[in-house]
Kinemage of the C-alpha trace (Angstrom):
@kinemage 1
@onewidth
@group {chain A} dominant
@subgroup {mainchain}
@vectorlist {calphas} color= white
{ca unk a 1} P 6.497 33.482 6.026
{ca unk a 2} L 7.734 29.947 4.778
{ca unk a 3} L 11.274 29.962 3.382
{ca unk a 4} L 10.699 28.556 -0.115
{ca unk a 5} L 7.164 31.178 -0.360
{ca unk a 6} L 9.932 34.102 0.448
{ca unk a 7} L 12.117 33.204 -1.718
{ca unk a 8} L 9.332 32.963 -4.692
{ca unk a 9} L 9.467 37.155 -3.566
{ca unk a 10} L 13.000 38.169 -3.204
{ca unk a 11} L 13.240 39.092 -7.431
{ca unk a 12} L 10.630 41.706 -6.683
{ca unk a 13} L 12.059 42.957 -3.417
{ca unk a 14} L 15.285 43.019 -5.581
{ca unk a 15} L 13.916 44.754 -8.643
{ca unk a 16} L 12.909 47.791 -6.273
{ca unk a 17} L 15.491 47.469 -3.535
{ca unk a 18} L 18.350 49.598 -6.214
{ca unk a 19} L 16.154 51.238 -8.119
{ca unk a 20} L 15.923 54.828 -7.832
{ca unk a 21} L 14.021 57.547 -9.919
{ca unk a 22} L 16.974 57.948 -12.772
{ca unk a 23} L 17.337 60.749 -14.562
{ca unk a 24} L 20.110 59.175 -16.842
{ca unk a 25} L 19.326 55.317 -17.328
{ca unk a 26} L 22.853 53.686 -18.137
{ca unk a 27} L 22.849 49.992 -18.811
{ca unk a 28} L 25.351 47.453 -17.714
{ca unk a 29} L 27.866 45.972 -19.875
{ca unk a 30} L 27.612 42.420 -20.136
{ca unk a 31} L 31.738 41.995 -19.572
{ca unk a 32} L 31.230 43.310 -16.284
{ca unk a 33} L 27.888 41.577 -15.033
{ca unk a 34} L 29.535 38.400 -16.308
{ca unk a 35} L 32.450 39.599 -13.117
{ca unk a 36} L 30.003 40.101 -10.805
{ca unk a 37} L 28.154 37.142 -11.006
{ca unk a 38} L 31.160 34.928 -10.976
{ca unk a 39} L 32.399 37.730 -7.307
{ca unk a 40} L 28.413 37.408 -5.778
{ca unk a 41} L 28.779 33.344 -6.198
{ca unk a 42} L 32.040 33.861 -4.996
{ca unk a 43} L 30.727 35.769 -2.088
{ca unk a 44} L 28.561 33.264 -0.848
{ca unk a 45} L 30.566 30.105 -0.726
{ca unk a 46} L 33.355 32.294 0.956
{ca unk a 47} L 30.578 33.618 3.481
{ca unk a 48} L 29.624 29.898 4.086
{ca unk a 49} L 33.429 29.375 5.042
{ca unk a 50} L 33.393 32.602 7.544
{ca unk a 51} L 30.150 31.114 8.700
{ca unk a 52} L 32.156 28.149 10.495
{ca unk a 53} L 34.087 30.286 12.655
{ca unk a 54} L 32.147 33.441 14.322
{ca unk a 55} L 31.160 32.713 17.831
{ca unk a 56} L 27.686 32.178 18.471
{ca unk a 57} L 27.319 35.642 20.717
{ca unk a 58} L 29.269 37.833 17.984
{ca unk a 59} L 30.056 39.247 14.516
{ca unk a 60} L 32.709 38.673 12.294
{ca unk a 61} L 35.148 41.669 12.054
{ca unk a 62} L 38.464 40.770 10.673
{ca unk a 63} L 40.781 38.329 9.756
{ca unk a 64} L 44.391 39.102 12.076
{ca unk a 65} L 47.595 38.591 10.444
{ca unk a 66} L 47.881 35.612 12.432
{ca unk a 67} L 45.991 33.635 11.229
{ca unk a 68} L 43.352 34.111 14.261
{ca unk a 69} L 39.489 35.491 13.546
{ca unk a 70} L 38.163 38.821 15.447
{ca unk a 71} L 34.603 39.175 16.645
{ca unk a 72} L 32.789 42.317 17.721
{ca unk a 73} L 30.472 42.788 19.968
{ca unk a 74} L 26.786 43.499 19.376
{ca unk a 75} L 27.789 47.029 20.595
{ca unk a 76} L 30.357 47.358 18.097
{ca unk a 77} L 29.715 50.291 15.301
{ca unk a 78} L 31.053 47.462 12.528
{ca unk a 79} L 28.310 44.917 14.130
{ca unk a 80} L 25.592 45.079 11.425
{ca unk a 81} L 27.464 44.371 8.083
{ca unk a 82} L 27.897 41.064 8.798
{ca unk a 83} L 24.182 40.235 8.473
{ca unk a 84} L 23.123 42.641 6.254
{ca unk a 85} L 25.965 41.256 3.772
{ca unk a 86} L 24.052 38.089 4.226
{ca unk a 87} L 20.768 39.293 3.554
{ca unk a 88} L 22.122 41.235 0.111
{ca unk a 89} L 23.805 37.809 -0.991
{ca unk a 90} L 20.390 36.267 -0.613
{ca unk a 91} L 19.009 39.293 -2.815
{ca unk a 92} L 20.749 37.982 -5.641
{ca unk a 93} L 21.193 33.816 -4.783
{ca unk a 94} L 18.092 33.175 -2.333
{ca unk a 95} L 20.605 30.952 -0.560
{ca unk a 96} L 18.636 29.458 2.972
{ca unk a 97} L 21.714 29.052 4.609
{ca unk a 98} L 23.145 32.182 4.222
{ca unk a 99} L 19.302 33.707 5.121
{ca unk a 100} L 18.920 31.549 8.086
{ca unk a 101} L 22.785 32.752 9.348
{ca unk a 102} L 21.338 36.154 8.685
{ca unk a 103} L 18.334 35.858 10.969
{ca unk a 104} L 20.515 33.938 13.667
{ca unk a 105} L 22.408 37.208 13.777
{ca unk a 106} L 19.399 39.209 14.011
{ca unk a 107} L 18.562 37.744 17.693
{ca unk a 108} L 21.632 39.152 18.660
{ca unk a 109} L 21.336 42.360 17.350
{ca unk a 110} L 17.774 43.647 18.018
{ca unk a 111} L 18.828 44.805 22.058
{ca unk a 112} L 20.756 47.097 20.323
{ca unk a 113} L 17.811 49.182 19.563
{ca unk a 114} L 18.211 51.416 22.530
{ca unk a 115} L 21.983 51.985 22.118
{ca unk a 116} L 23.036 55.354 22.856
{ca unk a 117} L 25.811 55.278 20.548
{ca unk a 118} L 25.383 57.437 16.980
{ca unk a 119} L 26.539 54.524 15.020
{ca unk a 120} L 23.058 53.157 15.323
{ca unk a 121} L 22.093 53.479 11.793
{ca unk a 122} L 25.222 51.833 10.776
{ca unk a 123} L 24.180 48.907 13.174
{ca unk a 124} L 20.406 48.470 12.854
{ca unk a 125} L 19.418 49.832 9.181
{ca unk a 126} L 22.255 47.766 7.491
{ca unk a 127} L 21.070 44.531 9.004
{ca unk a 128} L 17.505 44.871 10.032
{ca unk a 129} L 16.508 47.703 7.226
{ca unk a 130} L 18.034 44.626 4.614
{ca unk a 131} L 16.302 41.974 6.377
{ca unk a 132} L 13.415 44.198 5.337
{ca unk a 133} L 13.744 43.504 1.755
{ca unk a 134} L 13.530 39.800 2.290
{ca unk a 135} L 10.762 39.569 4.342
{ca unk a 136} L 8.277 43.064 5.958
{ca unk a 137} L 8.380 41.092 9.277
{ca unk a 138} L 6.385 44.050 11.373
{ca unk a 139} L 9.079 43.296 14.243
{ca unk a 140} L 11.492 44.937 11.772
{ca unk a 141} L 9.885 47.760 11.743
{ca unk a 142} L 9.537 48.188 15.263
{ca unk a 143} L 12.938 48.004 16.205
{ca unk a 144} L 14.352 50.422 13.763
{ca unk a 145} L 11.592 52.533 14.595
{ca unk a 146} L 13.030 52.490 18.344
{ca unk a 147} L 16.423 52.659 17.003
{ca unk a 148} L 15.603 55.814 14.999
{ca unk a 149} L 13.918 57.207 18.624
{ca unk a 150} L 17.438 56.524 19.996
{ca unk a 151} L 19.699 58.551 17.791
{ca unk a 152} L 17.225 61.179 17.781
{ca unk a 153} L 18.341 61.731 21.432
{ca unk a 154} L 21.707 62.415 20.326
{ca unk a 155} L 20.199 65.447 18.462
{ca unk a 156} L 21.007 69.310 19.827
{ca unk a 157} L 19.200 72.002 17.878
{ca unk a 158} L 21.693 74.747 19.083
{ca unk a 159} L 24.411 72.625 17.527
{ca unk a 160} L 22.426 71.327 14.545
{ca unk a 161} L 23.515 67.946 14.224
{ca unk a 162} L 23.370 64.615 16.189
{ca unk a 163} L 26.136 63.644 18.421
{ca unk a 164} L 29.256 61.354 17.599
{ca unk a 165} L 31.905 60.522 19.932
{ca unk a 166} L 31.689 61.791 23.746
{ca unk a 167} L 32.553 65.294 24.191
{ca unk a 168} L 34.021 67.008 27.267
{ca unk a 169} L 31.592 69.031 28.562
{ca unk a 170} L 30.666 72.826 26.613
{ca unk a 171} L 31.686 70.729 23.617
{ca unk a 172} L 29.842 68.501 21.123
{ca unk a 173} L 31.789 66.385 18.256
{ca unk a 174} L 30.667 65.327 14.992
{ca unk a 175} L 32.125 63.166 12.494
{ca unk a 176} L 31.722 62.880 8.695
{ca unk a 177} L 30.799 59.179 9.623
{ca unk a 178} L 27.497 60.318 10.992
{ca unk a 179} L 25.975 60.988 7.303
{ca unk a 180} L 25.435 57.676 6.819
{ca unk a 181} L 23.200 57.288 9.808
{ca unk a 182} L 21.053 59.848 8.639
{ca unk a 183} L 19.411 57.367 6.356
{ca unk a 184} L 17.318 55.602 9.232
{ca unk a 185} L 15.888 59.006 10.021
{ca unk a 186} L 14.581 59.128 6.938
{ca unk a 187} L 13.366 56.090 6.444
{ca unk a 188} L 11.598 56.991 9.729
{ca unk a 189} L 9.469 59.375 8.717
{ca unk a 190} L 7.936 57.859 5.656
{ca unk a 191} L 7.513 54.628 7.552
{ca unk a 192} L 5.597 56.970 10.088
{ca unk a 193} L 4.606 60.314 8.496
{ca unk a 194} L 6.305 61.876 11.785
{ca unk a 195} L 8.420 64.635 9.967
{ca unk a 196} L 10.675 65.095 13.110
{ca unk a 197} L 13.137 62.509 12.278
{ca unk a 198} L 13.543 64.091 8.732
{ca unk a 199} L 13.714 67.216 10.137
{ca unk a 200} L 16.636 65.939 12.623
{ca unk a 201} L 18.477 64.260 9.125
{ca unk a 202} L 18.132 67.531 7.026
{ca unk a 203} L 19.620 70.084 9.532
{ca unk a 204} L 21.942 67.622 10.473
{ca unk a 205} L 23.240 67.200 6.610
{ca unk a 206} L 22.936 70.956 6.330
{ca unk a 207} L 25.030 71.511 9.519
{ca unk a 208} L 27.642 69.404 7.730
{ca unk a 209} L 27.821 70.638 4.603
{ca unk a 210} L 28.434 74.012 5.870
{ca unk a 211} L 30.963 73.270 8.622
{ca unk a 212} L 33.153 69.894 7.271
{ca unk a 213} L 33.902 70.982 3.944
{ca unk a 214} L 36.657 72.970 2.189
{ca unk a 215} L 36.567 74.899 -1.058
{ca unk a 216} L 37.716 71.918 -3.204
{ca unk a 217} L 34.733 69.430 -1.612
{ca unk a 218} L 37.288 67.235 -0.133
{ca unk a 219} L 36.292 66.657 3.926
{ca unk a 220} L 37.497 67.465 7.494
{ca unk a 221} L 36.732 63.896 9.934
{ca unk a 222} L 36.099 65.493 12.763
{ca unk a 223} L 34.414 68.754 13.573
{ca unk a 224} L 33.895 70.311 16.994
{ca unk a 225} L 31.267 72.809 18.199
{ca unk a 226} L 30.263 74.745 21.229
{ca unk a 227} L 27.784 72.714 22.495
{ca unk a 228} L 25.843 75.894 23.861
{ca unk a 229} L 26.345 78.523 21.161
{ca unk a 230} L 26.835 75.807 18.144
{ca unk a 231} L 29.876 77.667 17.093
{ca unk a 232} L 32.964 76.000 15.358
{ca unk a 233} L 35.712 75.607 17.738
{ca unk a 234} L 38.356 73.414 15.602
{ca unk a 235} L 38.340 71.346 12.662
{ca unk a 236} L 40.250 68.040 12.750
{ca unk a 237} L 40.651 64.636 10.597
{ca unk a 238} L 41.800 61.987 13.254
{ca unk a 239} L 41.772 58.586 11.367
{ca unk a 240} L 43.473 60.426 8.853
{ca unk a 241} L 46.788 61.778 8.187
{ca unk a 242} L 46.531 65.272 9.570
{ca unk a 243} L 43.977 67.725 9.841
{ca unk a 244} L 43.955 69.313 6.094
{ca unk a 245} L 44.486 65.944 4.792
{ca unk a 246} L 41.434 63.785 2.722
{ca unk a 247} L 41.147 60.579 4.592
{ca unk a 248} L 40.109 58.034 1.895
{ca unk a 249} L 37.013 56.527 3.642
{ca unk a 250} L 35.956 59.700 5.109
{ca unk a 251} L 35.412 61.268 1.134
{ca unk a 252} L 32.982 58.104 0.917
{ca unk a 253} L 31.124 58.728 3.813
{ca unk a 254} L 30.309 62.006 2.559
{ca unk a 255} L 29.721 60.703 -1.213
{ca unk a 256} L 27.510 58.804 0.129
{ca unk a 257} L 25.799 60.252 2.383
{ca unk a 258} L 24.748 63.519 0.258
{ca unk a 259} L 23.877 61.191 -2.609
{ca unk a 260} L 21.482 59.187 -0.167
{ca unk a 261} L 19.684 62.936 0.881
{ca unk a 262} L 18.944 64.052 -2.379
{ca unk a 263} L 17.209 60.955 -2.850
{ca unk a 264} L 15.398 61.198 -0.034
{ca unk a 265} L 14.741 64.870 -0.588
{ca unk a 266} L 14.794 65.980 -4.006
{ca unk a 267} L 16.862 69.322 -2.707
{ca unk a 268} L 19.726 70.042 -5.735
{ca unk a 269} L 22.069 71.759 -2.866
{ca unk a 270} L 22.465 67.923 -1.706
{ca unk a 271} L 23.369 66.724 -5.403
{ca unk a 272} L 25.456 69.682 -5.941
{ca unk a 273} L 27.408 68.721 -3.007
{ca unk a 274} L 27.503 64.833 -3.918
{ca unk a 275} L 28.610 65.797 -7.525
{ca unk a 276} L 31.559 68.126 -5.943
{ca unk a 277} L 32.485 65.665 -3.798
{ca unk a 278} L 32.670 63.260 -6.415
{ca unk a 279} L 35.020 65.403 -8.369
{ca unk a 280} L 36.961 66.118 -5.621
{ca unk a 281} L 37.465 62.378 -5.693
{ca unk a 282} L 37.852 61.388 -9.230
{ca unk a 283} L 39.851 64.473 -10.238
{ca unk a 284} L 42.540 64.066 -7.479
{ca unk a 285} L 45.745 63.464 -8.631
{ca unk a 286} L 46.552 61.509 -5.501
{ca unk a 287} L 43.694 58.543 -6.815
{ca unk a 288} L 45.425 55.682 -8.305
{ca unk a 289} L 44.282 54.913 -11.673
{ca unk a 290} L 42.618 51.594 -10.737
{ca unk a 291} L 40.327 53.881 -8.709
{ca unk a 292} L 41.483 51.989 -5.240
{ca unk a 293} L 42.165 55.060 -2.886
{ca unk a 294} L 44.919 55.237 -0.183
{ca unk a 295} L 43.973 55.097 3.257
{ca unk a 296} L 44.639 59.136 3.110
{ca unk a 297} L 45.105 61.118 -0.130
{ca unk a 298} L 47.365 63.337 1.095
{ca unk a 299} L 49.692 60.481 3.046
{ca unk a 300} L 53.531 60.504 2.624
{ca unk a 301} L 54.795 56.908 0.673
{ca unk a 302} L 52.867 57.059 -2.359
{ca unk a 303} L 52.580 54.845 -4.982
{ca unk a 304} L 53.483 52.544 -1.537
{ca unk a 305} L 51.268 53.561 0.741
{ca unk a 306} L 48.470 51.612 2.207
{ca unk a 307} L 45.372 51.698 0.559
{ca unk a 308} L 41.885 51.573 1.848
{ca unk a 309} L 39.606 48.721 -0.323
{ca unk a 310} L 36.396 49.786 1.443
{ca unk a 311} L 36.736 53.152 0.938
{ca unk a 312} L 36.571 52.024 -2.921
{ca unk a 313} L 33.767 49.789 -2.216
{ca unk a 314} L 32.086 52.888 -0.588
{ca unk a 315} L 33.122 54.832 -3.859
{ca unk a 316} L 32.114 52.801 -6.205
{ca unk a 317} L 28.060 51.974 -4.395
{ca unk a 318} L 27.498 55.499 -4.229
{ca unk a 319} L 29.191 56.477 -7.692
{ca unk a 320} L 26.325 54.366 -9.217
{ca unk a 321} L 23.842 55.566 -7.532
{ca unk a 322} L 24.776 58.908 -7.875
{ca unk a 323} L 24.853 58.382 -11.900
{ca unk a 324} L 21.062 57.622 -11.840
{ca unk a 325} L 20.964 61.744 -10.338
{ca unk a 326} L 22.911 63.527 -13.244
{ca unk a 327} L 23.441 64.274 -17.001
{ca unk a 328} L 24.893 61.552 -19.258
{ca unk a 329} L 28.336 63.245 -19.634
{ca unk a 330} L 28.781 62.506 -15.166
{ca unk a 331} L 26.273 59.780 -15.589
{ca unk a 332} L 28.869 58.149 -17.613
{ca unk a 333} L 32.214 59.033 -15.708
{ca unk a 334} L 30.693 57.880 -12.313
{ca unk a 335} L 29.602 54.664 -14.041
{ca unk a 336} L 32.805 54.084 -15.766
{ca unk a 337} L 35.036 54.740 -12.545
{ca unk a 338} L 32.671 52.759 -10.525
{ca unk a 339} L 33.415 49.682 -13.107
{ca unk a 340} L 37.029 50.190 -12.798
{ca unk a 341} L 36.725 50.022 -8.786
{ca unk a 342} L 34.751 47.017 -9.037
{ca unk a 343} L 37.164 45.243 -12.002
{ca unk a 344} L 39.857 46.541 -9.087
{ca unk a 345} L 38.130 45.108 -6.240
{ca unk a 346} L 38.008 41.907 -8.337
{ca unk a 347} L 41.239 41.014 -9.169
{ca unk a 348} L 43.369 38.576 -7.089
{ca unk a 349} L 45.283 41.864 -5.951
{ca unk a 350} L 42.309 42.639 -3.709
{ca unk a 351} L 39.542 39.407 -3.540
{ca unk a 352} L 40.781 36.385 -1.246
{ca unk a 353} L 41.227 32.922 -2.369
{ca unk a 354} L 38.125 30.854 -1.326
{ca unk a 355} L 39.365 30.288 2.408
{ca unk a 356} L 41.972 32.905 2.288
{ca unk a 357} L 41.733 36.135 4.859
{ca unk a 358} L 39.756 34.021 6.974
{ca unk a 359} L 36.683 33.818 4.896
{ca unk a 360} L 35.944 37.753 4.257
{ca unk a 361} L 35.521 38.445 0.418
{ca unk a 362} L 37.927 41.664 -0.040
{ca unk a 363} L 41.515 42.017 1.503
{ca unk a 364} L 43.961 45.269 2.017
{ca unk a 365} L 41.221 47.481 4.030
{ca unk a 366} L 42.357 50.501 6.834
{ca unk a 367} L 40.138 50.805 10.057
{ca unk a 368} L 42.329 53.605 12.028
{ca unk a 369} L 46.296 53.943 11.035
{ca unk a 370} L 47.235 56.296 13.171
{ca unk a 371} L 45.784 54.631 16.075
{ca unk a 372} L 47.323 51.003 14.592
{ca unk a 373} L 44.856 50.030 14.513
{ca unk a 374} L 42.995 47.122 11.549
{ca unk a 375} L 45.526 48.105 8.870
{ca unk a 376} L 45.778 46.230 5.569
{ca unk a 377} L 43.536 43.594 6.761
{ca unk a 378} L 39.884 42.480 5.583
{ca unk a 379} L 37.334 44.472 6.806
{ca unk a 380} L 33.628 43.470 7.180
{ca unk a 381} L 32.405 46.881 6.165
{ca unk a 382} L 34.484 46.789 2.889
{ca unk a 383} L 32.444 43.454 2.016
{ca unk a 384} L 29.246 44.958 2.289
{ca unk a 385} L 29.620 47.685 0.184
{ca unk a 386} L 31.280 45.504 -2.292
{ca unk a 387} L 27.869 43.648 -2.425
{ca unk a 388} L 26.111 46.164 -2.492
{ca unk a 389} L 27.940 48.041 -5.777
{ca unk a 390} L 27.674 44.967 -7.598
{ca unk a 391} L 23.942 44.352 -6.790
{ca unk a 392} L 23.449 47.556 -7.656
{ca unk a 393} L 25.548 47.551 -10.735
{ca unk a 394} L 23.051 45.018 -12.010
{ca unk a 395} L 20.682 46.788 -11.817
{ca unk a 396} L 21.361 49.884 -13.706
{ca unk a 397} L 18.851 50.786 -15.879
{ca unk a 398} L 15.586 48.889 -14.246
């Protein structure tokens, strides 16, 4: 497909790309589109700027404190967000050069399609799955289709769920994390009619819900099982601040990824659990009132502590989608905290200068503080879910 023909299409493969069957429609208020027009123009020229200095073999990860840029590896969990940030800018600007940086990125990814590694949705739906809304290229489909064949494999039906990090042996580890990935398994099975992958998704998210949750809805990381028996042997939050804390991005993973499986399957136990989550979240009297969480909601410091700007970009994506799912009482307090994330997320306390934190659009992110690991730097994860609230922000109500 010619450039300037796709283009002609990207306002329809916008229109549908947010839109989900809402049962409360909300509208947005013109105060706040006006913000995130000026951020998504923004976006771009900054993305232009980050565009001069990734290596041609690698993605864009963070800015360091000193001043130097760090790549990833194809391999690398974080590896997809950089082009599927692309692709969402060129949603809402159909901007060539940002879409031809996107497909240059593409070349590199697609031999990740056989990746053992459960991080595969993260990698190949958030970069080829967007490419997807640009342009049905039928190689597109092909390689998620193999990638969604490849995390299958991680799958144990004793246990329930697919595997995360490498266990010892007679054990099998699962993070929160993982929910998100479910979202290529599903996409699987429409785009084939094969029910297996959904099947894989759904006992997967079931598996969770019973096993990484407490009584309030707020999250364990990390849970462990037998691998044989698929029994429990210990709960644990390891990028967090200790095991019965809330780690701020893991709440979002979870958000999100329960608010992503009702969608996908209608069943109210999964928007139960995204609206308890939610409240877990908004209710806390660890959040700060601008909405921004701390890397951990239970960590020592506070109001000092670090906080954790993609886990509010994470928030704030799934808060709206989530809105389109309820009554207009939540409808309206997921919208409205959403709004305040994004006015957050907006301000010169959290968006770079054009050129500033090396070209990334959101600063003051936490990858893994107890490991030192990425703390209070920009984070390429936290600018694609950034984009992706405001673009769907705008289009609330449609």
């Amino acid at each position: 497909m010619k450039i300037r023909y796709l283009f002609t299409a990207i306002a329809c493969f916008a229109a549908v790309s947010f839109g989900y069957a809402q049962k409360t429609v909300i509208k947005p208020k013109p105060e706040i589109l006006k913000l995130i027009n000026d951020d998504l123009s923004f976006a771009g020229a900054q993305y232009k700027f980050l565009m001069k200095h990734v290596p041609a073999d690698s993605l864009p990860e963070t800015f360091r404190p000193d001043g130097t840029w760090q790549s990833c590896a194809a391999k690398s969990w974080t590896s997809g967000f950089y082009p599927g940030t692309l692709f969402y800018l060129c949603l809402d600007k159909k901007d060539t050069m940002l879409y031809n940086e996107g497909l240059r990125r593409l070349k590199i990814m697609e031999s990740q399609k056989t990746i053992n590694s459960h991080d595969i949705g993260f990698m190949m739906y958030c970069s080829f799955g967007n490419a997807m809304k640009l342009n049905a290229d039928p190689s597109y489909k092909d390689i998620l289709l193999t990638s969604a064949q490849s995390l299958s494999k991680r799958f144990n039906p004793k246990v329930g769920c697919t595997m995360s990090w490498g266990s010892k042996p007679g054990e099998f580890r699962v993070i929160i994390d993982n929910m998100m990935n479910l979202e290529l398994l599903m996409w699987a099975t429409k785009a084939t009619g094969d029910s297996s992958y959904a099947k894989i998704a759904i006992s997967h998210a079931n598996t969770t819900m019973k096993n990484h949750f407490r009584p309030d809805y707020s999250s364990y990381h990390l849970v462990n099982y037998n691998s044989e028996t698929g029994q429990v042997i210990r709960k644990q939050t390891v990028q967090g601040y200790a095991d019965d804390s809330a780690w701020g991005r893991g709440q979002g993973w979870g958000l999100y990824g329960f608010t992503m499986m009702y969608r996908e399957t209608k069943d109210p136990k999964y928007l139960k659990q995204a609206k308890g989550i939610a409240n877990f979240i908004l209710s806390s009297p660890n959040l700060p009132a601008d909405k921004v969480p701390y890397w951990d909601f239970n960590t020592p410091g506070k109001p000092n502590a670090f906080r954790d700007a993609s886990a509010g970009a994470i928030y704030a994506s799934a808060l709206i989608e989530l809105a389109g799912y309820v009554d207009a009482v939540n409808a309206k307090r997921y919208v409205d905290a959403a709004e305040t994330i994004i006015k957050t997320l907006s301000s010169s306390a959290f968006r770079s200068p054009y050129g500033g934190t090396g070209g990334f659009i959101l600063k003051h992110s936490v990858g893994h503080l107890p490991k030192g690991v990425l703390i209070d730097v920009p984070l390429t994860y936290a600018d694609y879910y950034f984009v992706e609230a405001m673009l769907r922000y705008k289009n609330l109500g449609k």
